[in-house]
BAFI-3210 file (N, C-alpha, C; in Angstrom, 3 decimals, decimal comma, padded with zeros to 6 digits):
// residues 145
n [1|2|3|4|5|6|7|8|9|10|11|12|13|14|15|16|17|18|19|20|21|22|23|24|25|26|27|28|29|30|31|32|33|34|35|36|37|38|39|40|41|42|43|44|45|46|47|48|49|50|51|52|53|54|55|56|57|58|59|60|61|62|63|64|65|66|67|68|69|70|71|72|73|74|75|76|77|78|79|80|81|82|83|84|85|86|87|88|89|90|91|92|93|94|95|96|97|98|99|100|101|102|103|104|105|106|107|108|109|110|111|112|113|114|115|116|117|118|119|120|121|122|123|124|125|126|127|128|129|130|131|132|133|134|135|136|137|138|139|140|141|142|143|144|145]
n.u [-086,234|-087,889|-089,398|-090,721|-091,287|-092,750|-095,197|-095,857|-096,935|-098,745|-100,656|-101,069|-101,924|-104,778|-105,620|-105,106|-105,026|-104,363|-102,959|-099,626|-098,902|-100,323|-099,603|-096,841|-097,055|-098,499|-096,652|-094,815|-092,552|-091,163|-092,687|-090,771|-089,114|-091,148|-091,503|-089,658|-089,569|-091,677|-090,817|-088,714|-090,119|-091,468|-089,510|-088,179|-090,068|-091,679|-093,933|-096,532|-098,305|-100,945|-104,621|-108,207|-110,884|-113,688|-117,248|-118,869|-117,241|-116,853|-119,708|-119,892|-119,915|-121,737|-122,273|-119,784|-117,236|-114,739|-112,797|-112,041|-109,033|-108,478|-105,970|-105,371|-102,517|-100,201|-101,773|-102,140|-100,962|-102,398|-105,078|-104,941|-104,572|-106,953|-108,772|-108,335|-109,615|-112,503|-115,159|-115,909|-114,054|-111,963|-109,288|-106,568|-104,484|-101,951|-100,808|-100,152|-100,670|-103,713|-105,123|-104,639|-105,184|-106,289|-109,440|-110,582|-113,756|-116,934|-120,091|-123,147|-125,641|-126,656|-127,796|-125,980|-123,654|-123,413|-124,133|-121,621|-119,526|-120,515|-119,505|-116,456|-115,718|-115,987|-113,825|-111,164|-109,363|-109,435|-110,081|-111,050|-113,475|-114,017|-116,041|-116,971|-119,217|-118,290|-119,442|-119,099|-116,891|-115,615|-112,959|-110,071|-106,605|-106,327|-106,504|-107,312|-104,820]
n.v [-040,833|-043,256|-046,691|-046,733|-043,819|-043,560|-045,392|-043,498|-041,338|-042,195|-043,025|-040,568|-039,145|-040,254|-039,782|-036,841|-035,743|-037,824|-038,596|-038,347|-040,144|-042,770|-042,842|-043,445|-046,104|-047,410|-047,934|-048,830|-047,552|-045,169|-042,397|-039,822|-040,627|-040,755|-038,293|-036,789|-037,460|-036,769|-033,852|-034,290|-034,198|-032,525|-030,331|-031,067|-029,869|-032,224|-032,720|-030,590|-029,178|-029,440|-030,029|-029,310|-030,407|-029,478|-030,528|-028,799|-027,618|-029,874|-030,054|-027,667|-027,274|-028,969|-030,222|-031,890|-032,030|-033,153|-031,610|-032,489|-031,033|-029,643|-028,190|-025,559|-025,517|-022,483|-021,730|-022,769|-020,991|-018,675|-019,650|-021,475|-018,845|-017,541|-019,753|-019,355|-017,249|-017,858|-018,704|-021,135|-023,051|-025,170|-026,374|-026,343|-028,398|-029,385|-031,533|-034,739|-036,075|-036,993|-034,725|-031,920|-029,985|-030,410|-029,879|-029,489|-028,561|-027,197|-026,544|-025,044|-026,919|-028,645|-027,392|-024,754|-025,887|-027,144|-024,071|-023,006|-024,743|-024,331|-021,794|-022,088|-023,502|-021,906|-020,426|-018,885|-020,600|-023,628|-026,416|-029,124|-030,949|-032,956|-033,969|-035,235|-036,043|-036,547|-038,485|-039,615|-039,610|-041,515|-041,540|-039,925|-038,023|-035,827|-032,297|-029,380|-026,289]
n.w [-006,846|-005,422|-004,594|-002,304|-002,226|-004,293|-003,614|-001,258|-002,555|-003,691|-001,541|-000,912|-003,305|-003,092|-000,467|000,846|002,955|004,977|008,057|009,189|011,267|010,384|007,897|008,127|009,635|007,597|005,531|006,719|008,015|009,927|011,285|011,471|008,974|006,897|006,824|006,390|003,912|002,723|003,071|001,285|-000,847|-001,785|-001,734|-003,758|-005,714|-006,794|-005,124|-005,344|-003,566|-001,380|-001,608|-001,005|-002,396|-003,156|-003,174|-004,798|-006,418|-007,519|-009,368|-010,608|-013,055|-014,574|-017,057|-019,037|-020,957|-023,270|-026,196|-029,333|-031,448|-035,040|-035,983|-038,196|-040,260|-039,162|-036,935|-034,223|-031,558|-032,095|-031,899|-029,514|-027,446|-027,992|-027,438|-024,746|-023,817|-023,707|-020,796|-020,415|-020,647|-019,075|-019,442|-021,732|-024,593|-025,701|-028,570|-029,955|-033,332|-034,986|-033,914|-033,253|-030,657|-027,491|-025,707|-022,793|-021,249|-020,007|-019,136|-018,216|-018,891|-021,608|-023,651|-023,444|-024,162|-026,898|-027,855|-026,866|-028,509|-031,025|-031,115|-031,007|-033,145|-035,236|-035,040|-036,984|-038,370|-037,198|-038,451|-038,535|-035,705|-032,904|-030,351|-027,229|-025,057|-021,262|-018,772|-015,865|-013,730|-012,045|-010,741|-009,980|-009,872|-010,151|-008,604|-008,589|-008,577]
ca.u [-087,469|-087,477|-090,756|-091,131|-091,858|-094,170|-096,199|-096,183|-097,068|-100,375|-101,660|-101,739|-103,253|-105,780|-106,551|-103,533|-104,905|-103,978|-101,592|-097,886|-098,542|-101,473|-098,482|-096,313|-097,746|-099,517|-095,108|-093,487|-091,529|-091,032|-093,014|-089,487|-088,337|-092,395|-091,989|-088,859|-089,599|-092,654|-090,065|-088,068|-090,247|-091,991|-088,259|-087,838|-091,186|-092,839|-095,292|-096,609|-099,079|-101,810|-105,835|-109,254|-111,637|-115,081|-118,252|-119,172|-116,073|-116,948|-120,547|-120,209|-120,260|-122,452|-122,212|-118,567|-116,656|-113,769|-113,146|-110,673|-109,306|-107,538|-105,872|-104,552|-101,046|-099,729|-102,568|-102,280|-101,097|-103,495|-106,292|-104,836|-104,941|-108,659|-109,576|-108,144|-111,300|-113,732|-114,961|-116,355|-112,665|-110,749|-107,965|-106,107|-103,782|-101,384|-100,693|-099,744|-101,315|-104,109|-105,515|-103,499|-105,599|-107,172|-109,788|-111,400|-114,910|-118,118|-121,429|-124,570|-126,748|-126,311|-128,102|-124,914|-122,590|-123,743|-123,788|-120,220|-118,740|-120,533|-118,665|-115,301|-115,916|-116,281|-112,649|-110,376|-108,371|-109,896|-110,217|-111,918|-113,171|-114,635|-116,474|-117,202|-119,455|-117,747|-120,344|-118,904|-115,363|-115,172|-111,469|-109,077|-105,975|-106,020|-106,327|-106,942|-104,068]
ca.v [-041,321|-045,128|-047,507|-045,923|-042,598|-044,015|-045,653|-042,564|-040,706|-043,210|-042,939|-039,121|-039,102|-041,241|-038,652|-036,213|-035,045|-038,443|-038,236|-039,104|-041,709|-043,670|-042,846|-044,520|-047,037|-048,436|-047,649|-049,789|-046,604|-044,447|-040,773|-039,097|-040,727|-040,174|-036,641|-036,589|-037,816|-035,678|-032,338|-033,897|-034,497|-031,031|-029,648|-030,708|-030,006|-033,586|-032,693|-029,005|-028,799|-029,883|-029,255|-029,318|-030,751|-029,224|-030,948|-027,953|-027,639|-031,251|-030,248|-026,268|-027,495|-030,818|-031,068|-031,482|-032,534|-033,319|-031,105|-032,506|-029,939|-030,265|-026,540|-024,893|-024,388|-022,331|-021,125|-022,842|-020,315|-017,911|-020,078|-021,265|-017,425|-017,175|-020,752|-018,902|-016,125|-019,115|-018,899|-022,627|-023,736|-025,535|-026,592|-026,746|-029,306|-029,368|-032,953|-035,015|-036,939|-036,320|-033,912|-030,517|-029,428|-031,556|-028,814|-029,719|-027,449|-027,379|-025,638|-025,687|-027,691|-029,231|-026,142|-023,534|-026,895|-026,814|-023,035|-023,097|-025,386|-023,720|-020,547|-022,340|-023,988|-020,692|-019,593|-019,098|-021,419|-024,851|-026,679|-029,742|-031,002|-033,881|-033,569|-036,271|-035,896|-036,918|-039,053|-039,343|-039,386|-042,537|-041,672|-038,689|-037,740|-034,310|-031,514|-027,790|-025,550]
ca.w [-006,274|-005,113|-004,904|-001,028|-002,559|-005,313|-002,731|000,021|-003,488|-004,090|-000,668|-000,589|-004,382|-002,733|000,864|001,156|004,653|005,962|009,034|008,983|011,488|009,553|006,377|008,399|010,075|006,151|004,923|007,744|008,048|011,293|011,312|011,138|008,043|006,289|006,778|006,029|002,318|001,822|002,826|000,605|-002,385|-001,429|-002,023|-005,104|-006,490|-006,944|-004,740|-005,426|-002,780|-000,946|-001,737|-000,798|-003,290|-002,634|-003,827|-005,539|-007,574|-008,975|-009,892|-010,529|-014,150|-014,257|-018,184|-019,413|-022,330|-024,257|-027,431|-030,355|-032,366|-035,925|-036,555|-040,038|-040,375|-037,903|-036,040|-033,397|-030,624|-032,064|-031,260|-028,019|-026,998|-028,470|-026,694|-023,323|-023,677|-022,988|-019,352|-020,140|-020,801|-018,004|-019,947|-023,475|-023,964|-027,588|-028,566|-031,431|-033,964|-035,980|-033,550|-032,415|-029,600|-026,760|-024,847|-021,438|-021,081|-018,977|-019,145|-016,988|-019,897|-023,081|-024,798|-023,389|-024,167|-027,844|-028,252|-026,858|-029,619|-032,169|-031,280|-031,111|-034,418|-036,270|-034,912|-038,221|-038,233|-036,530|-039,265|-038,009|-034,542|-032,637|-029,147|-026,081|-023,483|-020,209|-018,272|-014,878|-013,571|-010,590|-010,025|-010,438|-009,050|-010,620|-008,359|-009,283|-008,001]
c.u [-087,424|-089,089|-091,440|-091,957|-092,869|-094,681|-096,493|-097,197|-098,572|-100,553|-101,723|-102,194|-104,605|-106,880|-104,953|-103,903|-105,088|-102,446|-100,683|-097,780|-099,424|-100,181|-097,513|-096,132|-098,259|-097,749|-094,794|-092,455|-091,982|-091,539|-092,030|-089,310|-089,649|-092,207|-090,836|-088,751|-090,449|-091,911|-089,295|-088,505|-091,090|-091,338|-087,936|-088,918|-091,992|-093,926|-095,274|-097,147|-099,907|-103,121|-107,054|-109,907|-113,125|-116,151|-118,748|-118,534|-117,192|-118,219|-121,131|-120,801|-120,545|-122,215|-120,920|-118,304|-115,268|-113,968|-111,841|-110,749|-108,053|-107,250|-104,894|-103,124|-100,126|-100,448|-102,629|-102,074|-102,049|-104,426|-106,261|-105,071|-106,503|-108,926|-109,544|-109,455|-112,417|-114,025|-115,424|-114,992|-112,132|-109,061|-108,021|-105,250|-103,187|-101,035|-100,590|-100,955|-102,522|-104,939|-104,337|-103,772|-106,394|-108,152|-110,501|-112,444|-115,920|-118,758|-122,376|-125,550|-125,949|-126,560|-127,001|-123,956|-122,481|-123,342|-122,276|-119,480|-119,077|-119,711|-117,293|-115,382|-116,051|-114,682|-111,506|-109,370|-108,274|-110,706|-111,338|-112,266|-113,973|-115,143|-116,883|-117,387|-119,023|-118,903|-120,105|-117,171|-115,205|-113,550|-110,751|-107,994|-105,499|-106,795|-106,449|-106,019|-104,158]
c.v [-042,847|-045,505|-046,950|-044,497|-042,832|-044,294|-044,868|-041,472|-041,437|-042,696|-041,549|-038,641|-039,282|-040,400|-038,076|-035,343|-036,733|-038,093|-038,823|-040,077|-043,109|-044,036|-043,923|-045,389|-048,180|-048,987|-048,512|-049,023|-045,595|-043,084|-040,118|-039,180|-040,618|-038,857|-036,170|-036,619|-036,909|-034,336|-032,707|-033,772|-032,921|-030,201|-029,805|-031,056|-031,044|-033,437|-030,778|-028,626|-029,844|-029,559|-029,869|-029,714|-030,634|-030,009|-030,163|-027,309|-028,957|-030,741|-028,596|-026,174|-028,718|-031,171|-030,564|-032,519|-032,516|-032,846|-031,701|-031,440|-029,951|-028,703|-026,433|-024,528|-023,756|-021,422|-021,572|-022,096|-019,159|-018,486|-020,679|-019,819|-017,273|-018,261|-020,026|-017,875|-016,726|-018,917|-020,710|-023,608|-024,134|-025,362|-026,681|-027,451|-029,567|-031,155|-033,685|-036,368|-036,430|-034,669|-032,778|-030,574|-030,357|-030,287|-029,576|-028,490|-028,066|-026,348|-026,493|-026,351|-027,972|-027,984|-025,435|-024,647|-026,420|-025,016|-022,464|-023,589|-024,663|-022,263|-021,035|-022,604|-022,796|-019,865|-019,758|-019,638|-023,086|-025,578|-028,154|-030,055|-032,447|-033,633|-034,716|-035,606|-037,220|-037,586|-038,864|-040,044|-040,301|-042,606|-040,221|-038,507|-036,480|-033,462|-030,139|-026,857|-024,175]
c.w [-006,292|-005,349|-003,372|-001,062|-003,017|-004,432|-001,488|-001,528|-003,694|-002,630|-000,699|-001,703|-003,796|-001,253|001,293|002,319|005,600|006,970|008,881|009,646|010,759|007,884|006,440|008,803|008,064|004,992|005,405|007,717|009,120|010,752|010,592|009,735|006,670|005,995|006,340|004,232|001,965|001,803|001,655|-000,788|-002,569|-002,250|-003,220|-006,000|-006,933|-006,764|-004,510|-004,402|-002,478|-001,599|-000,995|-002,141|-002,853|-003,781|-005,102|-006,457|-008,731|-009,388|-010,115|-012,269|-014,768|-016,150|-018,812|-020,462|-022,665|-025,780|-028,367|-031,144|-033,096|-035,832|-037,953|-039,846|-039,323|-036,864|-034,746|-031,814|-030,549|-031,289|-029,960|-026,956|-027,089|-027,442|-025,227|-022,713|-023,275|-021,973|-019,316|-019,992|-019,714|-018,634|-021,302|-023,487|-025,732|-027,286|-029,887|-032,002|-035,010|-035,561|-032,573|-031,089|-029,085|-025,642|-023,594|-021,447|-020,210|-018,978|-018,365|-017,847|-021,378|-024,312|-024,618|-024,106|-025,583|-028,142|-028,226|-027,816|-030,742|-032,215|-031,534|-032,495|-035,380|-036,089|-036,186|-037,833|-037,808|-037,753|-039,476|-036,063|-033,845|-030,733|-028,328|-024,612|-022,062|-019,095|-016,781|-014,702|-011,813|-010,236|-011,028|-009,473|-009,285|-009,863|-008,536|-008,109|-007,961]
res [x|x|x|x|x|x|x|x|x|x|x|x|x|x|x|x|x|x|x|x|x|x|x|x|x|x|x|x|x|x|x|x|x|x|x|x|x|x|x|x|x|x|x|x|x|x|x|x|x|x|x|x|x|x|x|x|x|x|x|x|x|x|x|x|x|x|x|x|x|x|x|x|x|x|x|x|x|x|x|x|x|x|x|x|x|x|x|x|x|x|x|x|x|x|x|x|x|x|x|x|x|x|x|x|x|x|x|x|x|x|x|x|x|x|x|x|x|x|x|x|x|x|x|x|x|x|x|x|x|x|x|x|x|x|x|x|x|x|x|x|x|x|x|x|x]
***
């Protein structure tokens, strides 16, 4: 991957239903050789896909959070399996340092938000945890697939 890619790679983070000539036209690179890079970064998985990002994705679950989570020993795939039972859960995310587990969640209010943690927090094995509500999110280049 060169600095051509990286920067065909930023503009379609940025609106990945722009056209190949606007791609290559902003590149200083000919259609052909645009489309030629996205088959090839396509080809070898760089770029997984395309998406849609509906409004109603971003605000299906208006109050979201960040969960830290310390775990015991070697519980941790247990309670990755248990965290997976969540429907509030987006993501789990293992990681080093003082915290094991990094969770992504979302509920329709602060009262389900709350009742949610207190259930996680009771799972044997989660030994401590720390929580951050997510305010608003003015940039992403993450995608759900």
């Amino acid at each position: 991957m060169d600095d051509q890619d990286r920067k065909l790679l930023t503009l379609l983070r940025h609106n990945g239903r722009r056209s190949v000539s606007d791609l290559a036209a902003e590149l200083g690179l000919s259609r052909a050789t645009v489309r030629g890079r996205m088959e090839r970064l396509e080809s070898s998985g760089d770029i997984l896909g395309y998406t849609v990002i509906l409004r109603a994705d971003a605000i299906a679950m208006p109050v979201r959070g960040i969960m830290l989570i310390e775990v015991e020993g070697r519980a941790a795939d247990r309670i990755v399996d248990t965290l997976g039972g969540f429907p509030q859960i987006s993501a789990v995310h293992t990681t080093n340092g003082k915290w094991d587990l990094v969770v992504e969640l979302g509920t329709d209010s602060l009262t389900d938000l709350d009742a949610v943690l207190r259930r996680i927090r009771l799972i044997p094995g989660i030994t401590a945890s720390e929580t951050s509500l997510l305010l608003a999110t003015p940039r992403t280049t993450r995608a759900r697939l």
